[in-house]
CHARMM internal coordinates of N, CA and C (Angstrom, degrees):
IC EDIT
DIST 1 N 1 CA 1.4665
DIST 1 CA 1 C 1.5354
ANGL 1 N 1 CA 1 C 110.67
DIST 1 C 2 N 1.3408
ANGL 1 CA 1 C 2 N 113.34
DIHE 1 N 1 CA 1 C 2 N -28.56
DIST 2 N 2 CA 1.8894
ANGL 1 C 2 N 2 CA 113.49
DIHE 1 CA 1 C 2 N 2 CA -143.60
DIST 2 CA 2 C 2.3087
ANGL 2 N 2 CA 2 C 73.95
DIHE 1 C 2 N 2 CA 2 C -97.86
DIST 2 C 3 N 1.3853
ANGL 2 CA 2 C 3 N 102.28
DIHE 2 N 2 CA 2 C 3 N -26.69
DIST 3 N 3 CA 1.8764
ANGL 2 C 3 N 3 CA 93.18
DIHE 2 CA 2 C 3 N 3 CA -179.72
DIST 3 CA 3 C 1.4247
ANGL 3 N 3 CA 3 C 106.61
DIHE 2 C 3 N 3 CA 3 C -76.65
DIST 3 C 4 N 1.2948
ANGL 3 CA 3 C 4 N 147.80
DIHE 3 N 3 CA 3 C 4 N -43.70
DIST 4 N 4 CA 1.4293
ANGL 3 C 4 N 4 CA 162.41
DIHE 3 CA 3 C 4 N 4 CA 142.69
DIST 4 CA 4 C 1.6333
ANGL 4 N 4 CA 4 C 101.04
DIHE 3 C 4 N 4 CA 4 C -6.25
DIST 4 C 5 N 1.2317
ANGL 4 CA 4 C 5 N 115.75
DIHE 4 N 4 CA 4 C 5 N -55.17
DIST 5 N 5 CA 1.6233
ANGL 4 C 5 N 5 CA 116.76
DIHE 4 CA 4 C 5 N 5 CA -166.42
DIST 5 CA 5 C 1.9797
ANGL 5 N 5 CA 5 C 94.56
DIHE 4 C 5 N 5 CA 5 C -105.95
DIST 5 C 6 N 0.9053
ANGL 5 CA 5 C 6 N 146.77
DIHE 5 N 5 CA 5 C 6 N 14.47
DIST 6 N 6 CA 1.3739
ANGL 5 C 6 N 6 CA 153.19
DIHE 5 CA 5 C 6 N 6 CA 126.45
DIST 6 CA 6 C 1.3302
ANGL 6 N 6 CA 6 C 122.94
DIHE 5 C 6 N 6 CA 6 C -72.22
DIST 6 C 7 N 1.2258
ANGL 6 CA 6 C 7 N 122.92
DIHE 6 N 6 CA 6 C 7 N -32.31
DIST 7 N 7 CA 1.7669
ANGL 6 C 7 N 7 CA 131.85
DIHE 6 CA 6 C 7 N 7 CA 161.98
DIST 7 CA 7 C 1.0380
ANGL 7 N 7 CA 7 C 97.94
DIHE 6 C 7 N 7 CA 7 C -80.66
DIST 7 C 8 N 1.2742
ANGL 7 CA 7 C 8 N 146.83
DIHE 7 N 7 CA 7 C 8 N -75.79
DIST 8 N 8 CA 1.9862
ANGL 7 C 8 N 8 CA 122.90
DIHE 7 CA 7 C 8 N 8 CA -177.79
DIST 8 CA 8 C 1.4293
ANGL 8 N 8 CA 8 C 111.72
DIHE 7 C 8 N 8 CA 8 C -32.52
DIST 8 C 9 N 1.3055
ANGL 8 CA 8 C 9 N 127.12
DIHE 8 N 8 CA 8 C 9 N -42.13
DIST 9 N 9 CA 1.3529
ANGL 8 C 9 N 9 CA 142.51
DIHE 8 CA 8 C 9 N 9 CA -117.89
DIST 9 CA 9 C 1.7674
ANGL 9 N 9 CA 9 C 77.33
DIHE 8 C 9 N 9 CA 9 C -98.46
DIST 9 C 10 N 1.5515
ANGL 9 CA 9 C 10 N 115.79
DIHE 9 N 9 CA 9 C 10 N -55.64
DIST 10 N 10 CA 1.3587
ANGL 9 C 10 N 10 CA 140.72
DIHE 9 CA 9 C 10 N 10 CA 164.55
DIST 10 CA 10 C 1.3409
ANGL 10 N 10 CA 10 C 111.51
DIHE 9 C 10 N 10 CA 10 C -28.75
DIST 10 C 11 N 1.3290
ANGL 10 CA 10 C 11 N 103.05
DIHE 10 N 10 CA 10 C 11 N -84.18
DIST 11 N 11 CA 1.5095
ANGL 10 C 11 N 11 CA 120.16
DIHE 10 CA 10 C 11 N 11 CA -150.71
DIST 11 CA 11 C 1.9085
ANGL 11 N 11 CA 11 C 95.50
DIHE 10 C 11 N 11 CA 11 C -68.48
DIST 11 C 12 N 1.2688
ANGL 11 CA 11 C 12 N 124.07
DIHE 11 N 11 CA 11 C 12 N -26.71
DIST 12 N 12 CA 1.6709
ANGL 11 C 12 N 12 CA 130.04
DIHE 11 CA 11 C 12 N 12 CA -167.07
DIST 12 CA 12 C 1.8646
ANGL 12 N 12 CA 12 C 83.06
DIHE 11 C 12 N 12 CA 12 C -76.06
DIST 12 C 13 N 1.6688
ANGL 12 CA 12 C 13 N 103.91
DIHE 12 N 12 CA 12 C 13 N -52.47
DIST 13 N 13 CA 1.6612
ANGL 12 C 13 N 13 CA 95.55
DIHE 12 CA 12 C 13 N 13 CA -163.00
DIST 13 CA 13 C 1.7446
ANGL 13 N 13 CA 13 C 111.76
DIHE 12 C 13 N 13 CA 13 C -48.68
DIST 13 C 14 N 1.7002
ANGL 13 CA 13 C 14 N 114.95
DIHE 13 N 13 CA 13 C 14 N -40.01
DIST 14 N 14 CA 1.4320
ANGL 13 C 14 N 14 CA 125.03
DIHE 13 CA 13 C 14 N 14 CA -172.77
DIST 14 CA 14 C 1.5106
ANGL 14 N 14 CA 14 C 99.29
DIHE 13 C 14 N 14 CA 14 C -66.66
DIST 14 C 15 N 1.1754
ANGL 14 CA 14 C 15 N 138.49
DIHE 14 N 14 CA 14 C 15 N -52.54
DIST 15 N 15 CA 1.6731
ANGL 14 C 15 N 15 CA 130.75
DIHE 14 CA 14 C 15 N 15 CA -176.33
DIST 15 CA 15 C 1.3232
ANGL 15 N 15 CA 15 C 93.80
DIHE 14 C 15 N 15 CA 15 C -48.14
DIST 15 C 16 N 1.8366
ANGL 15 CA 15 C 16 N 118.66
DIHE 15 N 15 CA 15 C 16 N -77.65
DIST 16 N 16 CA 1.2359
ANGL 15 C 16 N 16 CA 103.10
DIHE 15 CA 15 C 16 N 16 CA -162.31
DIST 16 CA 16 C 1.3042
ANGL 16 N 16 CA 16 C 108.41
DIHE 15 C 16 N 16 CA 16 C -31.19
DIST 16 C 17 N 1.3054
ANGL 16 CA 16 C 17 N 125.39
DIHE 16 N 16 CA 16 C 17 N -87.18
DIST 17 N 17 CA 1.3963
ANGL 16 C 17 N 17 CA 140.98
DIHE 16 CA 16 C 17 N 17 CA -169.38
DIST 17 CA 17 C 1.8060
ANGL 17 N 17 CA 17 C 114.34
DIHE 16 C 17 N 17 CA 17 C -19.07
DIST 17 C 18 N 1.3945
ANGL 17 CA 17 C 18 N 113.34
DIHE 17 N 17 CA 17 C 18 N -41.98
DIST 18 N 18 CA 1.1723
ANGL 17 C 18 N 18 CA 129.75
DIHE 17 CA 17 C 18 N 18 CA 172.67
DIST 18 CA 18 C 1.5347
ANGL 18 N 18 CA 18 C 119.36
DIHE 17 C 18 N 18 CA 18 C -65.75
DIST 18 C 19 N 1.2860
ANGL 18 CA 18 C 19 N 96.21
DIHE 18 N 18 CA 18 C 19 N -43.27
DIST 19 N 19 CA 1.7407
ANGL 18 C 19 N 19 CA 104.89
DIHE 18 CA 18 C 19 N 19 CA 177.53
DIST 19 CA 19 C 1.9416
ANGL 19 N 19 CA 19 C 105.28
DIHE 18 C 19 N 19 CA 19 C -65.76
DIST 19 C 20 N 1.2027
ANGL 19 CA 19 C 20 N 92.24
DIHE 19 N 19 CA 19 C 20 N -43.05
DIST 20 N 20 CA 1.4356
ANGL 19 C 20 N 20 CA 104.53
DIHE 19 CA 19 C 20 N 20 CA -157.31
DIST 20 CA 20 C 2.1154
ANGL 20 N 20 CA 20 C 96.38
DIHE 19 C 20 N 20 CA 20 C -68.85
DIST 20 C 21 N 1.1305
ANGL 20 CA 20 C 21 N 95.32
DIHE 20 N 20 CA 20 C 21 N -38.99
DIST 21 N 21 CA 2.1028
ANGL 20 C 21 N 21 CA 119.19
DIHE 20 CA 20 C 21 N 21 CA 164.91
DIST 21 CA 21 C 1.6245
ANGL 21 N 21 CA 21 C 81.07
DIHE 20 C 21 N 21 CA 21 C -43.56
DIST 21 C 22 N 1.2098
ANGL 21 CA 21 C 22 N 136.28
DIHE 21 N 21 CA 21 C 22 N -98.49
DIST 22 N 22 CA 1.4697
ANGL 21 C 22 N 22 CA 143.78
DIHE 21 CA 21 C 22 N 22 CA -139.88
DIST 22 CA 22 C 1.2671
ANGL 22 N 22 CA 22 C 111.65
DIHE 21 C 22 N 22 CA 22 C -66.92
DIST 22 C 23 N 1.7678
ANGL 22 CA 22 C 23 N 115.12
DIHE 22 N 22 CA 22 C 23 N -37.44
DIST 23 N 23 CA 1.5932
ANGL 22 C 23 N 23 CA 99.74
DIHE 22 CA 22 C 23 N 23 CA 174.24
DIST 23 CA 23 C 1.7656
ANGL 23 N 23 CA 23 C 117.77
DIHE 22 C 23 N 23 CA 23 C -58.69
DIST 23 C 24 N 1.5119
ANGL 23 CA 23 C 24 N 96.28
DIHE 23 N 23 CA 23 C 24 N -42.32
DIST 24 N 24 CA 1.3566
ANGL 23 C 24 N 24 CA 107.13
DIHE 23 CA 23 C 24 N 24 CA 178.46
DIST 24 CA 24 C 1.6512
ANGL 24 N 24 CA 24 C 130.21
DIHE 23 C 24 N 24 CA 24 C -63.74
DIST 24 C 25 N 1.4214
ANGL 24 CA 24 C 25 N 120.80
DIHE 24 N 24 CA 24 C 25 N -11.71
DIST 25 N 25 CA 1.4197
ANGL 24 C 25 N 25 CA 143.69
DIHE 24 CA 24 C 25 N 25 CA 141.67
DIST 25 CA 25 C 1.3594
ANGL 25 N 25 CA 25 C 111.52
DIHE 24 C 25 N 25 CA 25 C -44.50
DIST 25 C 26 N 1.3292
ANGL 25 CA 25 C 26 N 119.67
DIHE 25 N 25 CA 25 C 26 N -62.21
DIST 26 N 26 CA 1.2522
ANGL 25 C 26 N 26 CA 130.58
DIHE 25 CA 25 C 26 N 26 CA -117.72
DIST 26 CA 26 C 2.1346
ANGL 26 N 26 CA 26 C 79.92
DIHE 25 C 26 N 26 CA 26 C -94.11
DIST 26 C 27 N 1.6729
ANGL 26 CA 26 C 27 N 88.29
DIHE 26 N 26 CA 26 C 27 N -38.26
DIST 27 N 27 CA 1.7970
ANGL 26 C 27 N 27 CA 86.89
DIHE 26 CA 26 C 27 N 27 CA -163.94
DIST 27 CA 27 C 1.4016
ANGL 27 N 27 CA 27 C 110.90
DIHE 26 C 27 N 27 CA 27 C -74.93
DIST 27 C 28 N 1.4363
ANGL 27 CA 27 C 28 N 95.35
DIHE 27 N 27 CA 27 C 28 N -29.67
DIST 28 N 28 CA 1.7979
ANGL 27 C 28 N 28 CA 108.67
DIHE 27 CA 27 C 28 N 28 CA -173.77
DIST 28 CA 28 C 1.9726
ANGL 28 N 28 CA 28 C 102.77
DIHE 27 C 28 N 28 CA 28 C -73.05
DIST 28 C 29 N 1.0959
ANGL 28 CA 28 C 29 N 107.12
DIHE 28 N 28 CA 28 C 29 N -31.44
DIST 29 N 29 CA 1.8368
ANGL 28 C 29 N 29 CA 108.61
DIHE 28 CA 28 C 29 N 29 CA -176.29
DIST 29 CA 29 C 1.9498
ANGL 29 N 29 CA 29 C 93.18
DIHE 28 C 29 N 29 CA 29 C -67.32
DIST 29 C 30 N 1.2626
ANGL 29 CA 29 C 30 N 121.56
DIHE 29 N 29 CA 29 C 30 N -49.83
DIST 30 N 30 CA 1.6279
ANGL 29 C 30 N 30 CA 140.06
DIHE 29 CA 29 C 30 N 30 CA -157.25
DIST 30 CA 30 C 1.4530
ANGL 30 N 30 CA 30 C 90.10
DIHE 29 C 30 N 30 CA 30 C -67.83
DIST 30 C 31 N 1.3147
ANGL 30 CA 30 C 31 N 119.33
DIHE 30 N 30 CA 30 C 31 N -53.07
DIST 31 N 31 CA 1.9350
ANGL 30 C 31 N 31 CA 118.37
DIHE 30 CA 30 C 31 N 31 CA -164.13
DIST 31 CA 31 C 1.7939
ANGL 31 N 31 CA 31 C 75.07
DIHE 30 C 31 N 31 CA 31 C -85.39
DIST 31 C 32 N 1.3702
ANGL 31 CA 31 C 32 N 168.86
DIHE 31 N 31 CA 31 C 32 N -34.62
DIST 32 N 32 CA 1.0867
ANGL 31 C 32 N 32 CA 128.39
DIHE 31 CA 31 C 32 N 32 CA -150.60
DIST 32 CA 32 C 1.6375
ANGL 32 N 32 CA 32 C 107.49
DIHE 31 C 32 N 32 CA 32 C -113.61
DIST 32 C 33 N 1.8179
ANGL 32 CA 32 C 33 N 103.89
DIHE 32 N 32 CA 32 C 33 N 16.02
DIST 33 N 33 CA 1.6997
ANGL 32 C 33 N 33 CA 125.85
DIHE 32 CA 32 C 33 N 33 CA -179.45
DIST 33 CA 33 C 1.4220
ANGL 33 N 33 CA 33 C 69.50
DIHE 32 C 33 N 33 CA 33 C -112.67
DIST 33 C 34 N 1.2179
ANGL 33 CA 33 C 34 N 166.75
DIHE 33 N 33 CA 33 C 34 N -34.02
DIST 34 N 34 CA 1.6026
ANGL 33 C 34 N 34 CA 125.67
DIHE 33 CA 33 C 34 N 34 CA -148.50
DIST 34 CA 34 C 1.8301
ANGL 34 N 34 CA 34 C 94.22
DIHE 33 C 34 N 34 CA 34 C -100.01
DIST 34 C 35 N 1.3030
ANGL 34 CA 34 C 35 N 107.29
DIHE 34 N 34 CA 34 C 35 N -35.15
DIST 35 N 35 CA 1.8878
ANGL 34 C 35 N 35 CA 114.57
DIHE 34 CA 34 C 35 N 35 CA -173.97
DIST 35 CA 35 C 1.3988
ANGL 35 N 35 CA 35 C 90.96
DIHE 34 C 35 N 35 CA 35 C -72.84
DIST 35 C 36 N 0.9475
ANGL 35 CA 35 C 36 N 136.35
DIHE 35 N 35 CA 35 C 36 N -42.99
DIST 36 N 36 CA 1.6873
ANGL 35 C 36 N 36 CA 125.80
DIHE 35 CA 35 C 36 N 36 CA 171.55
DIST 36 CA 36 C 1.2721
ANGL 36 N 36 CA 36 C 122.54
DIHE 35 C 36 N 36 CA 36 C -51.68
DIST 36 C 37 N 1.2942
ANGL 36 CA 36 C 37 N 115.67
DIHE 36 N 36 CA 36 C 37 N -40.98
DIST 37 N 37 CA 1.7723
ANGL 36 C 37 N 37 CA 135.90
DIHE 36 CA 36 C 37 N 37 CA -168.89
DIST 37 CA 37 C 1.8851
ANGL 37 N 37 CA 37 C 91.02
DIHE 36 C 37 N 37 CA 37 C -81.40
DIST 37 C 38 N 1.3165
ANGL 37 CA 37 C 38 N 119.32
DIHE 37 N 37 CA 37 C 38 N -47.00
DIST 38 N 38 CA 1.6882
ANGL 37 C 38 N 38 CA 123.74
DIHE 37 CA 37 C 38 N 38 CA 179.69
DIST 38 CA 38 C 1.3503
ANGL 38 N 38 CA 38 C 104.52
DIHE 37 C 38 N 38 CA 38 C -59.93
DIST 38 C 39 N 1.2037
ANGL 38 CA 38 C 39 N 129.27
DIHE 38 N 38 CA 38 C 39 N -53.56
DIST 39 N 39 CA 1.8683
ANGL 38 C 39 N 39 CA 141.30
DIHE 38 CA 38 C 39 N 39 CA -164.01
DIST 39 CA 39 C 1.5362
ANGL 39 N 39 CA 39 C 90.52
DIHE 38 C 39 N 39 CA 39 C -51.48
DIST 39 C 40 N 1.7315
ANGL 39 CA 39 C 40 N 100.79
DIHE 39 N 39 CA 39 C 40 N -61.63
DIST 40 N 40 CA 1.6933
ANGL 39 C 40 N 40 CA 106.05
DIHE 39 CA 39 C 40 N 40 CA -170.82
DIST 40 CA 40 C 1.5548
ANGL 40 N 40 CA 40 C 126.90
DIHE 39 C 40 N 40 CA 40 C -58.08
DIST 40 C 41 N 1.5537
ANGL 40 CA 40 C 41 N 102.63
DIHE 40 N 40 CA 40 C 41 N -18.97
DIST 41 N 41 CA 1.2578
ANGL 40 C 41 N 41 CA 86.17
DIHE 40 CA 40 C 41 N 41 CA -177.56
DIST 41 CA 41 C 1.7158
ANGL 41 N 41 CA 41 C 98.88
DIHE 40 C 41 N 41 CA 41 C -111.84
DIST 41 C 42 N 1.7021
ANGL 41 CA 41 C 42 N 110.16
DIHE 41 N 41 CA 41 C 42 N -3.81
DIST 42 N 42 CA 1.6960
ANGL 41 C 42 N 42 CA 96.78
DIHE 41 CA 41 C 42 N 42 CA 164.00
DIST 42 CA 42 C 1.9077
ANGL 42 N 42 CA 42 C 108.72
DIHE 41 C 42 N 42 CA 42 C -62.97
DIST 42 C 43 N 1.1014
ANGL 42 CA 42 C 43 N 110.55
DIHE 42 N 42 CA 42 C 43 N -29.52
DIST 43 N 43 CA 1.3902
ANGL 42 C 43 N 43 CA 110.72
DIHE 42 CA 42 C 43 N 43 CA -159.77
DIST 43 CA 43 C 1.9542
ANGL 43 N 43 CA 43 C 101.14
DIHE 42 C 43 N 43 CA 43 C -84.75
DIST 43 C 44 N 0.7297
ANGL 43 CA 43 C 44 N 106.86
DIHE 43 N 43 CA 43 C 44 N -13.11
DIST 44 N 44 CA 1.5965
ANGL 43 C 44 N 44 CA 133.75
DIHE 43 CA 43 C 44 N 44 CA 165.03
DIST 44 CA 44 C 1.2503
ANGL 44 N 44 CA 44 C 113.06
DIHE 43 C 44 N 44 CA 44 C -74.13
DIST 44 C 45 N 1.2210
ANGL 44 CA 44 C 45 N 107.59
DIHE 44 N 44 CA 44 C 45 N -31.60
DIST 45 N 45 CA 1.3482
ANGL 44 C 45 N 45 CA 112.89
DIHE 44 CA 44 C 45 N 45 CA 173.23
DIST 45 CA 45 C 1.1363
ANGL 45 N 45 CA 45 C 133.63
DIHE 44 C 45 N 45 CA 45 C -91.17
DIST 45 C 46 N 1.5141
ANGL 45 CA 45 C 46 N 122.24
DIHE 45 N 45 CA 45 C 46 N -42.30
DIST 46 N 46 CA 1.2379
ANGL 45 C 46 N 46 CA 152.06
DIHE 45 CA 45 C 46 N 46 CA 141.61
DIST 46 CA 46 C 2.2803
ANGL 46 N 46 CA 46 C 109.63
DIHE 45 C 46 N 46 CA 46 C -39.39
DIST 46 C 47 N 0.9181
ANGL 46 CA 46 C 47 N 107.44
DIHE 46 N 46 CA 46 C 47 N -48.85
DIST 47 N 47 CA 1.5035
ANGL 46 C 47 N 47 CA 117.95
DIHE 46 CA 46 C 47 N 47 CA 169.37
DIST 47 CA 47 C 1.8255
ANGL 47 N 47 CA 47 C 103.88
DIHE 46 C 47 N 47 CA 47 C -51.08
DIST 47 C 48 N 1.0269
ANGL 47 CA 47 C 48 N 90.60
DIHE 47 N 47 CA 47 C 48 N -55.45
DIST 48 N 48 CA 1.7469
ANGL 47 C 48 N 48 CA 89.97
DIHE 47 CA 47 C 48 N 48 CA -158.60
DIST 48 CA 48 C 1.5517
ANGL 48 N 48 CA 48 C 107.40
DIHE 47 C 48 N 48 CA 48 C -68.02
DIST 48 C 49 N 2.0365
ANGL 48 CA 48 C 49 N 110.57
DIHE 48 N 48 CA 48 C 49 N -34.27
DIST 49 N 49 CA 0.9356
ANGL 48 C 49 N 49 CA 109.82
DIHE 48 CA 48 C 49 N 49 CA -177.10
DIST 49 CA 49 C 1.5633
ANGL 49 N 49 CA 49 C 128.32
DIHE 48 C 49 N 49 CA 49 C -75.20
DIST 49 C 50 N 1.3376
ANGL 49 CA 49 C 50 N 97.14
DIHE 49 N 49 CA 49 C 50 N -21.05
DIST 50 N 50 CA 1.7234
ANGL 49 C 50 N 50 CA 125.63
DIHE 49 CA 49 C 50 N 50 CA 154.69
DIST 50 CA 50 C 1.8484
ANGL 50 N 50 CA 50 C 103.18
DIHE 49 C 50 N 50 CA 50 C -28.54
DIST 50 C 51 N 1.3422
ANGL 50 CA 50 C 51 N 86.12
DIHE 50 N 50 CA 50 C 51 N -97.22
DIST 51 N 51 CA 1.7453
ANGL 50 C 51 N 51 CA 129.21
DIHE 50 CA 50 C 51 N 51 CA 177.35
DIST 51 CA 51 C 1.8970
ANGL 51 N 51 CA 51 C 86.79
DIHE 50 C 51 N 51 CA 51 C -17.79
DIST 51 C 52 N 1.3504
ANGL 51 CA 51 C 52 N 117.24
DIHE 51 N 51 CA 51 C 52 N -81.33
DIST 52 N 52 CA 1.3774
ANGL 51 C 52 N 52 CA 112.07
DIHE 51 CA 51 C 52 N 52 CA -160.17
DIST 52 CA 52 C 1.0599
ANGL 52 N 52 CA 52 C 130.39
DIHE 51 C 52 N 52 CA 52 C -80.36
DIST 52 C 53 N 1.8895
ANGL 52 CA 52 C 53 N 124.10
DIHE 52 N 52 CA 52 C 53 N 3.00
DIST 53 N 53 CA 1.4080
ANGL 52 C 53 N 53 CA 133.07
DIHE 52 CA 52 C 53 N 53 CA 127.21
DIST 53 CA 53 C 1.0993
ANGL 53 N 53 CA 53 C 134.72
DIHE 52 C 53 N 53 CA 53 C -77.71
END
COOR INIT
IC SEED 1 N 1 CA 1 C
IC BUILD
């Protein structure tokens, strides 16, 4: 009985942990798509200002 309520106890701790894995993916991929999306358009920026001097 007392292993039964240590395997819930288990298997609930690994989701959390898992969920908590994917939010933290999800934000770290988003902030390293938005500094990517900024670079491109500093360098976009830097290009044009090139170009018209």
């Amino acid at each position: 009985m007392e292993q039964e309520v240590g395997l819930e106890y288990l298997t609930t701790l690994f989701e959390i942990i898992g969920f908590l894995l994917i939010i933290i993916l999800v934000i770290y991929f988003l902030i390293k798509g938005i500094r990517k999306g900024n670079a491109q358009k500093r360098d976009q920026k830097i290009n044009r200002e090139c170009k018209t001097t």
